[in-house]
C-alpha atoms as one frame of an Amber mdcrd trajectory, in Angstrom:
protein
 -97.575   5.251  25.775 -99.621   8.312  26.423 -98.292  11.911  26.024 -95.206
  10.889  23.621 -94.271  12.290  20.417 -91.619  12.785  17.587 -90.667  15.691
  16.002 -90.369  15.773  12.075 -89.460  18.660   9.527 -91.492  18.375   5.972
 -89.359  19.894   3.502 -92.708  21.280   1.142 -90.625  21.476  -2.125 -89.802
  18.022  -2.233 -91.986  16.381   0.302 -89.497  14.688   2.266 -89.866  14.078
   5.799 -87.176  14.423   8.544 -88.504  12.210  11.735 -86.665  11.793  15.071
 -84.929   8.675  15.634 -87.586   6.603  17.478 -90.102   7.929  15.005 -90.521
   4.017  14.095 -90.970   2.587  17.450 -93.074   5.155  18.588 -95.908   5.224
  15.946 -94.968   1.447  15.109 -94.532   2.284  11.395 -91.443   1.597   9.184
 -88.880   4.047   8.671 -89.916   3.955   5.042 -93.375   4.483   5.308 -92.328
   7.780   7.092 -90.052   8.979   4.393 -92.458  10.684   2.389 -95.616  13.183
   2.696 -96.750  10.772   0.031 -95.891   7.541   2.172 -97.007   8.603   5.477
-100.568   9.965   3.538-100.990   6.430   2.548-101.327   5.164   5.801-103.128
   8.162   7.257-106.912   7.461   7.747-109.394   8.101   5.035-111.483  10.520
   7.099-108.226  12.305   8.266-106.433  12.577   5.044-107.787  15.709   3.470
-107.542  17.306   7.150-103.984  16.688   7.290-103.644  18.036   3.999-104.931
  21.684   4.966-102.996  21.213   7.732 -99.527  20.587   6.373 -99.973  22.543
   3.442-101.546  25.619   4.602 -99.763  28.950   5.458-100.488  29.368   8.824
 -98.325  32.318  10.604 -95.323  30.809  12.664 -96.101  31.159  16.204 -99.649
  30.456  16.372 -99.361  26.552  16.998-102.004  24.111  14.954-103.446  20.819
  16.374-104.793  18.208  14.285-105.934  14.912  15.967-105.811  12.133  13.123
-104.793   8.322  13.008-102.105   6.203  10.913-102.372   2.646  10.417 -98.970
   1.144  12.255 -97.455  -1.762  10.263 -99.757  -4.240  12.405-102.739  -3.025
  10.607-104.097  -1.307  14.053-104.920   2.518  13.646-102.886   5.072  16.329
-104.560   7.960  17.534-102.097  11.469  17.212-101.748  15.082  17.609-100.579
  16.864  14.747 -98.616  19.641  16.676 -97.198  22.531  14.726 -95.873  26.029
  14.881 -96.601  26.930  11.233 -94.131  26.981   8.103 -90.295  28.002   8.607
 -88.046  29.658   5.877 -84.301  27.539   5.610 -81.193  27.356   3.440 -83.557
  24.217   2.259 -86.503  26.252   1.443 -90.091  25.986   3.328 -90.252  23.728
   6.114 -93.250  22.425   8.202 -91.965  21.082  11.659 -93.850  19.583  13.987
 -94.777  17.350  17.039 -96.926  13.907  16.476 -97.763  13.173  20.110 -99.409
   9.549  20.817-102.825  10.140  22.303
C-alpha cells in the first residue's frame, strides 16, 4: 500500500472535511470518523495531534508545499503511518480552504 494517498479540502470556518472517495478504504477509517477536523483529531496520535494542529491551521503561503508525517488509528485499532501533504490555505466562494494529500507511508 505504499506511496498512496487521498486528497481532502478542510473548509476552516466550519471544520468540515471533503475526502476523496476511497478515503475509507485507504486509511481503513469510517467515512464518519473523517467528516470532521474534530473527528479525524480524535483518532490522530497523541504525539501528532498538536503537530497537525499548526499544520492545518497555520497560514502558510500557497505554493510552498508542507509535509507532516503523523499516524491515525484505523477502525482496527492499528495506527497508519501518513504524509500530511499540502500547498497552504486557498480562498473559495466557501471561504478558507486547506487541501491536501494524506499519502500512506
Amino acid at each position: 500500500m505504499p506511496d498512496q494517498g487521498v486528497a481532502y479540502q478542510l473548509h476552516l470556518a466550519s471544520g468540515l472535511l471533503s475526502w476523496d472517495d476511497h478515503a475509507q478504504q485507504l486509511l481503513g477509517v469510517s467515512t464518519l470518523a473523517l467528516s470532521s477536523q474534530q473527528r479525524v483529531m480524535q483518532r490522530v496520535h497523541p504525539n501528532d495531534l498538536d503537530k497537525l494542529k499548526d499544520h492545518w491551521f497555520g497560514d502558510s503561503p500557497v505554493g510552498q508545499p508542507e509535509c507532516l508525517a503523523l499516524r491515525i488509528r484505523q477502525d482496527n485499532g492499528g495506527w497508519l503511518s501518513i504524509h500530511d501533504l499540502s500547498p497552504g490555505v486557498l480562498l473559495s466562494a466557501e471561504g478558507r480552504l486547506r487541501v491536501g494529500v494524506w499519502r500512506v507511508t
